[in-house]
MOPAC internal coordinates of N, CA, C and O (Angstrom, degrees):
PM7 1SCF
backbone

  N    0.0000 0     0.00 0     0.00 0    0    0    0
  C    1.4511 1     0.00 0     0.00 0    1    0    0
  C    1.5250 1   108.22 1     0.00 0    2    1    0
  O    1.2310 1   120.46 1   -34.92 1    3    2    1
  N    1.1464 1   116.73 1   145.08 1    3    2    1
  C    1.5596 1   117.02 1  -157.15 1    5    3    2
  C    2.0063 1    85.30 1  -125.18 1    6    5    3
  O    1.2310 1   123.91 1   -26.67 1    7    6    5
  N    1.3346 1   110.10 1   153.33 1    7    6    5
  C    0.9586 1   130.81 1  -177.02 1    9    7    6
  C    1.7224 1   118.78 1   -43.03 1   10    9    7
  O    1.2310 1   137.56 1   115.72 1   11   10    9
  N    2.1766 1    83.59 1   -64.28 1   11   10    9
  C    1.3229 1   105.93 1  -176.35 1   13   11   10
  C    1.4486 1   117.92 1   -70.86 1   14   13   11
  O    1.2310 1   119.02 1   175.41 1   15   14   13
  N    1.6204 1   119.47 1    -4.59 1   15   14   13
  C    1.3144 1   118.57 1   170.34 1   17   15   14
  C    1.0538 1   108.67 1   -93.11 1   18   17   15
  O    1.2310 1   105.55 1   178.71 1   19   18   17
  N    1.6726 1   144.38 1    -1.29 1   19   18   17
  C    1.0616 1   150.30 1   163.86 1   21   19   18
  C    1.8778 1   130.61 1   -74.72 1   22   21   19
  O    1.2310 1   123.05 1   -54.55 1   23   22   21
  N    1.6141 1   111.77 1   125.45 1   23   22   21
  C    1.4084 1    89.17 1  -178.08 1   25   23   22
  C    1.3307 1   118.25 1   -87.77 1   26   25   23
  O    1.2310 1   130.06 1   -21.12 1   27   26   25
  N    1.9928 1    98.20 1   158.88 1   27   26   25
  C    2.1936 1    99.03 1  -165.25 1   29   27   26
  C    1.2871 1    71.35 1   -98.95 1   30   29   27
  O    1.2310 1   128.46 1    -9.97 1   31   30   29
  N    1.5544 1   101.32 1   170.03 1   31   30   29
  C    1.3277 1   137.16 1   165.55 1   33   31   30
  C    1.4588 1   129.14 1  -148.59 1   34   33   31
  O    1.2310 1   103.06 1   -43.55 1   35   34   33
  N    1.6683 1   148.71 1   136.45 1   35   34   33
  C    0.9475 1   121.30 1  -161.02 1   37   35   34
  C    1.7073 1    95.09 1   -92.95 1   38   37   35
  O    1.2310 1   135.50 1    -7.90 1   39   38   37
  N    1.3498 1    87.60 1   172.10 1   39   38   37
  C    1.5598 1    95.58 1   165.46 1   41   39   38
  C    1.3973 1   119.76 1   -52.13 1   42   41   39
  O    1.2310 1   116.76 1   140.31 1   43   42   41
  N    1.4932 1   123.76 1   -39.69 1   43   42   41
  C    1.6042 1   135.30 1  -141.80 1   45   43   42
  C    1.8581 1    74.18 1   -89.28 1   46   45   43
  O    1.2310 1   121.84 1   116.99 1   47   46   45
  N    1.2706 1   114.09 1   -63.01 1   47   46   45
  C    1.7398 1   102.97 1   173.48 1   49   47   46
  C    1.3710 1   129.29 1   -44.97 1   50   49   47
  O    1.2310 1   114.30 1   150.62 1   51   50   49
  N    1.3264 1   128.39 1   -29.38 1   51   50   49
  C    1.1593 1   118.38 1   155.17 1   53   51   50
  C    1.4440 1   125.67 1   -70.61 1   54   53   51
  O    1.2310 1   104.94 1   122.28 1   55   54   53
  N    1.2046 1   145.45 1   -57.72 1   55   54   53
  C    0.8300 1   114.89 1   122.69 1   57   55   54
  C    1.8169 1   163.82 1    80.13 1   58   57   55
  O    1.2310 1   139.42 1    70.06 1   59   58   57
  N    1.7213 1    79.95 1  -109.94 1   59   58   57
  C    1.6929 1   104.56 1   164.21 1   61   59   58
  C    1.4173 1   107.28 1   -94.41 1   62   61   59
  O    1.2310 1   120.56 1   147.42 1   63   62   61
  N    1.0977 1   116.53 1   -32.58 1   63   62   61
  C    1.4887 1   125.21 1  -172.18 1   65   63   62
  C    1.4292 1   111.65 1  -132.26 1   66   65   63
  O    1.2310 1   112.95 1   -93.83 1   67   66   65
  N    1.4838 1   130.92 1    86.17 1   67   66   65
  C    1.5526 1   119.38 1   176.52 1   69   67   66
  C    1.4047 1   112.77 1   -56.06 1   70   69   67
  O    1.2310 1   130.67 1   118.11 1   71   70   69
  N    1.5080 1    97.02 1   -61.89 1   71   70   69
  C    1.3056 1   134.71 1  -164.80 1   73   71   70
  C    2.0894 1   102.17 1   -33.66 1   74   73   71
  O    1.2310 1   141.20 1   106.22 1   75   74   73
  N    1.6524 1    76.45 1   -73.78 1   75   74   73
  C    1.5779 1    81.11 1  -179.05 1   77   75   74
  C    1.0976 1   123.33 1   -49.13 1   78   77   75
  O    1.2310 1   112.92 1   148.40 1   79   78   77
  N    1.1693 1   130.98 1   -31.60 1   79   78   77
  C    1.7193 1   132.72 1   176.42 1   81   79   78
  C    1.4289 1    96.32 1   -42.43 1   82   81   79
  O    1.2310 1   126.60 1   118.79 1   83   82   81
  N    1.8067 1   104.92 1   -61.21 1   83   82   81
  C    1.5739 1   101.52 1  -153.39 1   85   83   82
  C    1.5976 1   125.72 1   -75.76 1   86   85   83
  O    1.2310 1   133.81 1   168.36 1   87   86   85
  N    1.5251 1    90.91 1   -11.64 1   87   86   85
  C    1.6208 1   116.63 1   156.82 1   89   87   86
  C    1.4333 1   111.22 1   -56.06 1   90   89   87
  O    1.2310 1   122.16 1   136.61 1   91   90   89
  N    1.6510 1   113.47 1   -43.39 1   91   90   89
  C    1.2197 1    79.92 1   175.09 1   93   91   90
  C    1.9688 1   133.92 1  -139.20 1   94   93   91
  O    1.2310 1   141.84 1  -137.23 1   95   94   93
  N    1.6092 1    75.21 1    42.77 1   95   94   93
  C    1.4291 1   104.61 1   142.17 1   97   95   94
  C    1.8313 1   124.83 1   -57.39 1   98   97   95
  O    1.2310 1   138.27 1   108.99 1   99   98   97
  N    1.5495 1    82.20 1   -71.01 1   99   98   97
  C    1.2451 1   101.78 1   179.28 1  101   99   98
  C    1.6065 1   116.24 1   -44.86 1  102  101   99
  O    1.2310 1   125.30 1   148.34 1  103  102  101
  N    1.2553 1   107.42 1   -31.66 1  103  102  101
  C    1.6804 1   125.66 1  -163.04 1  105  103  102
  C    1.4162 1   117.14 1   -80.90 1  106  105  103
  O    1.2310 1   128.33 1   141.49 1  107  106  105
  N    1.6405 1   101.57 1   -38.51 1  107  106  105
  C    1.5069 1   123.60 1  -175.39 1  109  107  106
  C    1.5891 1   102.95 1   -76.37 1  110  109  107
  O    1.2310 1   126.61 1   142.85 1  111  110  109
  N    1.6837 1   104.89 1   -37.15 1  111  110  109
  C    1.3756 1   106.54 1  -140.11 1  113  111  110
  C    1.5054 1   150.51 1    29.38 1  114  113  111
  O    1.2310 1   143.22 1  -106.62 1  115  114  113
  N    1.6667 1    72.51 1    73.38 1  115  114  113
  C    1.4297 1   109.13 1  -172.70 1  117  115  114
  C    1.3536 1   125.73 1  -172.48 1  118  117  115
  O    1.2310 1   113.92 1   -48.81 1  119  118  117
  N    1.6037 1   129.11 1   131.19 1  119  118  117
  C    1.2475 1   110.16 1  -179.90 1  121  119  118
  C    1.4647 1   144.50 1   -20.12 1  122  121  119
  O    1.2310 1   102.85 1   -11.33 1  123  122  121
  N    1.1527 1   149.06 1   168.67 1  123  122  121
  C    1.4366 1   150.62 1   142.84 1  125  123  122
  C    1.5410 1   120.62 1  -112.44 1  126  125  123
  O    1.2310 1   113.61 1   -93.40 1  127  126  125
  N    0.9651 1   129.69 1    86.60 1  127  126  125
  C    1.4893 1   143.13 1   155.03 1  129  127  126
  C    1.6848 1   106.08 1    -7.46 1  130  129  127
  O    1.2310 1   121.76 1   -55.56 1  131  130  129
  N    1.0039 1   114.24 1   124.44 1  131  130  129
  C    2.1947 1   118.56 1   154.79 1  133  131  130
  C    1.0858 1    98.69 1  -121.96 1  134  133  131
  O    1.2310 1   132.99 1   -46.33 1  135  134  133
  N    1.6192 1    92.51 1   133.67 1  135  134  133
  C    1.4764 1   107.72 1  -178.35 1  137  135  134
  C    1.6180 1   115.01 1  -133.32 1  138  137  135
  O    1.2310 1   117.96 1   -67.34 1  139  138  137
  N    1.1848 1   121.49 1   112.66 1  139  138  137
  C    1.5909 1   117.95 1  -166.39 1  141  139  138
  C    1.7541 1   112.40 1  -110.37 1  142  141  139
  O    1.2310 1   129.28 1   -52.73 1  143  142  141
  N    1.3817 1    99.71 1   127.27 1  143  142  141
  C    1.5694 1    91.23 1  -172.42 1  145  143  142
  C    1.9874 1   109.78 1    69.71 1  146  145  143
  O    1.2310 1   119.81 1  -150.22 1  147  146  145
  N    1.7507 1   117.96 1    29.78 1  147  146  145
  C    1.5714 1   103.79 1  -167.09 1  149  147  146
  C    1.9940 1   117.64 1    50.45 1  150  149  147
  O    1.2310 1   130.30 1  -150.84 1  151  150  149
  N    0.9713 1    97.74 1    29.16 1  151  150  149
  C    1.3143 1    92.82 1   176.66 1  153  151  150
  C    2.1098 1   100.45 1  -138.68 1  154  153  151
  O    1.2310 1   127.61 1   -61.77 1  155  154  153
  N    1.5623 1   102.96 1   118.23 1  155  154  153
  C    1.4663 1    97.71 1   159.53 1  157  155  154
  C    1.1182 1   136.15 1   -36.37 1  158  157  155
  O    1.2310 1   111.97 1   -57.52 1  159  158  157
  N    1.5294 1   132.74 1   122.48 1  159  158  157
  C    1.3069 1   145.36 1   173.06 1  161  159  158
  C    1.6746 1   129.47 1   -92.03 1  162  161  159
  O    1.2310 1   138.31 1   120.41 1  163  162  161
  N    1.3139 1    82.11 1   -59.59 1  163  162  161
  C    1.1831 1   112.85 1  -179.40 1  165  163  162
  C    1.7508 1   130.85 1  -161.58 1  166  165  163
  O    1.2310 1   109.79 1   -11.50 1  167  166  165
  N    1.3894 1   136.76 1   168.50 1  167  166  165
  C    0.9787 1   154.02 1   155.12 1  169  167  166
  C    1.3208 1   140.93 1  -109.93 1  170  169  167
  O    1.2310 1   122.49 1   -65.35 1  171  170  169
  N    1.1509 1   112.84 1   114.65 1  171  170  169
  C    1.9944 1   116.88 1  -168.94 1  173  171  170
  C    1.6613 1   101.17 1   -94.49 1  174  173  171
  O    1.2310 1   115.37 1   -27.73 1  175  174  173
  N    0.9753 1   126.39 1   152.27 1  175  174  173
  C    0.9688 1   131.18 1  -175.29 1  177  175  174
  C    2.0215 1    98.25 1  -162.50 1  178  177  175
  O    1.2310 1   128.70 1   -33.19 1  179  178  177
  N    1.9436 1   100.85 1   146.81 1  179  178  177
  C    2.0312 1    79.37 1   179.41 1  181  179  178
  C    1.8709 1   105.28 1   -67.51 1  182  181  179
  O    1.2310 1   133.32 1    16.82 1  183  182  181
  N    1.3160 1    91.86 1  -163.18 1  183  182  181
  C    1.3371 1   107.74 1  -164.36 1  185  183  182
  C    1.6541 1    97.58 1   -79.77 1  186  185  183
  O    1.2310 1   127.92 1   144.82 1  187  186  185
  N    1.7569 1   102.36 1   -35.18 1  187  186  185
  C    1.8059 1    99.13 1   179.20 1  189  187  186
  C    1.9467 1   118.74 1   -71.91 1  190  189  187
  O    1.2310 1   140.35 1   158.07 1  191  190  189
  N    1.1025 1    78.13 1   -21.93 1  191  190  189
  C    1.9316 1    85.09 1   177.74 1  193  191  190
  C    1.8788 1    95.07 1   -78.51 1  194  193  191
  O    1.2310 1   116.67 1   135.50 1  195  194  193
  N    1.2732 1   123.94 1   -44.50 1  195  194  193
  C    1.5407 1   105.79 1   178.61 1  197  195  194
  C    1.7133 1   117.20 1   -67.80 1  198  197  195
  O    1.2310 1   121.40 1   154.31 1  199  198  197
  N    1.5424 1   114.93 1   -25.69 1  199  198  197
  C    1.0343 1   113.72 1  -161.57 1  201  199  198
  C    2.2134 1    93.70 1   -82.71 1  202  201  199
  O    1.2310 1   121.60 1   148.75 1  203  202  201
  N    1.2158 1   114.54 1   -31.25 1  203  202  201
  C    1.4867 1    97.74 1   177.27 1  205  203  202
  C    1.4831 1   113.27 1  -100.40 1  206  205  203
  O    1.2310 1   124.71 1  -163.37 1  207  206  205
  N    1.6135 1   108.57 1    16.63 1  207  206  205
  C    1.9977 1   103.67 1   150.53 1  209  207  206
  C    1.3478 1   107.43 1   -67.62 1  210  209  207
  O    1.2310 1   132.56 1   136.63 1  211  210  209
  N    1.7716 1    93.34 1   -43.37 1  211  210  209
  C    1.6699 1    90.01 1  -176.95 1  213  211  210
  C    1.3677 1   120.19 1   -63.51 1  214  213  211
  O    1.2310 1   114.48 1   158.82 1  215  214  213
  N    1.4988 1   128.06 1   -21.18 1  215  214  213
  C    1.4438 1   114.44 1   179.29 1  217  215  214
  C    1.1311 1   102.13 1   -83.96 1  218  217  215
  O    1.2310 1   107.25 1   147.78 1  219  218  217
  N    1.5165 1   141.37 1   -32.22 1  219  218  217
  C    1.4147 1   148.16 1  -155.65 1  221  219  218
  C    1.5459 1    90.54 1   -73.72 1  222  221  219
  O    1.2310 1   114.56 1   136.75 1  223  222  221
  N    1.3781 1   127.91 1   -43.25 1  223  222  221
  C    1.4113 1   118.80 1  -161.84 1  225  223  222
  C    1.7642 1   100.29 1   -95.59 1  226  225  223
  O    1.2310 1   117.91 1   156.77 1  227  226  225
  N    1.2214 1   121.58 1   -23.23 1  227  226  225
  C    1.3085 1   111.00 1   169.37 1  229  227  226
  C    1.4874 1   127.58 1   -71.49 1  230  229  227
  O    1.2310 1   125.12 1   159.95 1  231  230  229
  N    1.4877 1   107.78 1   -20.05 1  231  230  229
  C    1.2390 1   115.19 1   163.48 1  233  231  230
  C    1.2921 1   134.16 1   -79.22 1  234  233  231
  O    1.2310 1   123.91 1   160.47 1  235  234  233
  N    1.2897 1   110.10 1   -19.53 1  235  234  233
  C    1.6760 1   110.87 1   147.54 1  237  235  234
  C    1.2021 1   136.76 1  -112.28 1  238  237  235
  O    1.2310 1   127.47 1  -162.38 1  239  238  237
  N    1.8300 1   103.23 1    17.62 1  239  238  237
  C    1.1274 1    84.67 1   128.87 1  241  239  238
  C    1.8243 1   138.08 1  -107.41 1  242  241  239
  O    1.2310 1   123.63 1  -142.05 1  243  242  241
  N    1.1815 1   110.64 1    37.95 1  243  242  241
  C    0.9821 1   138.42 1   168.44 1  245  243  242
  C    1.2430 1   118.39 1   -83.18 1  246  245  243
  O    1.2310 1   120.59 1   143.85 1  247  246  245
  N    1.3769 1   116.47 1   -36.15 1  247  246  245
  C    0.8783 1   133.18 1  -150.47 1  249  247  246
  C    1.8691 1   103.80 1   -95.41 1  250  249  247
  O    1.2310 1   134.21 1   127.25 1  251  250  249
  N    1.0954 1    90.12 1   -52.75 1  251  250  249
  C    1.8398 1   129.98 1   172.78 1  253  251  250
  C    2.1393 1    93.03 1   -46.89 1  254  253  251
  O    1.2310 1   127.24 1   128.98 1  255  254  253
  N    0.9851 1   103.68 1   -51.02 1  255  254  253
  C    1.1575 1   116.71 1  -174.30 1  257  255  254
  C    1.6402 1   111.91 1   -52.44 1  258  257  255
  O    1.2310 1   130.12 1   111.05 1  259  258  257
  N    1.5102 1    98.09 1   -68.95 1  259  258  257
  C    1.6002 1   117.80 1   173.55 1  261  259  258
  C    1.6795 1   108.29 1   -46.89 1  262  261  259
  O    1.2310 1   120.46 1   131.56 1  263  262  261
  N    1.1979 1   116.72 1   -48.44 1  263  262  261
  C    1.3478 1   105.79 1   177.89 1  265  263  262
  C    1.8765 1   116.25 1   -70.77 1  266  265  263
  O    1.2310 1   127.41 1   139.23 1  267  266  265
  N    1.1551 1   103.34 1   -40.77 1  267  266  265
  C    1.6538 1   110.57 1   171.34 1  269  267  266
  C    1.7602 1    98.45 1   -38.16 1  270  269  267
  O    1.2310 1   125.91 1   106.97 1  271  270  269
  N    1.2096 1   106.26 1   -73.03 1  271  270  269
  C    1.4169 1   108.76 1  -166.35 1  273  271  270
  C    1.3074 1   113.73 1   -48.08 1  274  273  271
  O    1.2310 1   117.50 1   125.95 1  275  274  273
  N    1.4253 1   122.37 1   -54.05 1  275  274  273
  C    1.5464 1   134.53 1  -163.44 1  277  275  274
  C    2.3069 1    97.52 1   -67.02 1  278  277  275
  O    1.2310 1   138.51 1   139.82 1  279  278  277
  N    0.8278 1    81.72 1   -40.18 1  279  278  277
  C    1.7496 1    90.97 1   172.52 1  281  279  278
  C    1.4576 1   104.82 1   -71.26 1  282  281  279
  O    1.2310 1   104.88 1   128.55 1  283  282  281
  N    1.5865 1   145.57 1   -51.45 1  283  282  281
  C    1.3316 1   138.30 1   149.62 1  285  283  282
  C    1.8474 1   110.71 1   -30.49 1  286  285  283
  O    1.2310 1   131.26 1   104.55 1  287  286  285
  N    1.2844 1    95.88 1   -75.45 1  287  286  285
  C    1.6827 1   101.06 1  -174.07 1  289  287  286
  C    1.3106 1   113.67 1   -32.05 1  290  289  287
  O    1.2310 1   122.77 1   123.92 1  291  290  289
  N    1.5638 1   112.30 1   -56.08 1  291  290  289
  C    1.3165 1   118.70 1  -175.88 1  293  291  290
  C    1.8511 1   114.92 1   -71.50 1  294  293  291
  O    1.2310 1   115.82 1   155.12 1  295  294  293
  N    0.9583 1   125.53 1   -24.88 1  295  294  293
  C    1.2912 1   130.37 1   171.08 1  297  295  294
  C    1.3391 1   101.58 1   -68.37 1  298  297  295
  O    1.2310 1   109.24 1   163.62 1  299  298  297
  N    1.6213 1   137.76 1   -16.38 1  299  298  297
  C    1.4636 1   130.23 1  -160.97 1  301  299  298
  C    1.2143 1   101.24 1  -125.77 1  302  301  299
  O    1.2310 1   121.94 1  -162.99 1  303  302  301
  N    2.0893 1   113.89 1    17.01 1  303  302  301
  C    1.9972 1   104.17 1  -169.84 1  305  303  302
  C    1.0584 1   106.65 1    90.73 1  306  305  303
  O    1.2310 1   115.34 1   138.52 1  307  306  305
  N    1.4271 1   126.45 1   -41.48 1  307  306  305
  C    1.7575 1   112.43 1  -123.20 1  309  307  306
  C    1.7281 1   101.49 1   -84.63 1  310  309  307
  O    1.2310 1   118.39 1   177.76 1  311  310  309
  N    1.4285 1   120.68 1    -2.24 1  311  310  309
  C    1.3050 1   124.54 1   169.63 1  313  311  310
  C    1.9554 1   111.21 1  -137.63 1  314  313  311
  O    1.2310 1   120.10 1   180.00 1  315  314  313

């Protein structure tokens, strides 16, 4: 995800409007940037886009894992 394909928003708009931000997160599908004073704050995103970072990142590290081991094994013969 690239910055400039992302929508900004100020803080004072979030804000006035939570809701809508996450509307249109949800809408874009894709983050929304807060930016206070031009400076990043934060990012809203809906609750289903956070809930499959979390699977996306648990799966490698799952993944991260499987190779750890197979790199042990093989350092010890054992494959």
């Amino acid at each position: 995800m690239k910055i400039l394909d992302t929508p900004i928003r100020s803080i004072s708009e979030l804000k006035k409007a939570p809701i809508d931000i996450i509307e249109e997160a949800k809408a874009t599908e894709t983050s929304v940037y807060i930016l206070n004073h031009n400076k990043g704050v934060g990012v809203i995103l809906s609750s289903e886009q956070y809930e499959n970072l979390l699977l996306e990142k648990l799966k490698l590290e799952e993944g991260l894992l499987d190779l750890e081991v197979a790199v042990l094994l093989k350092s010890q013969g054992r494959i």
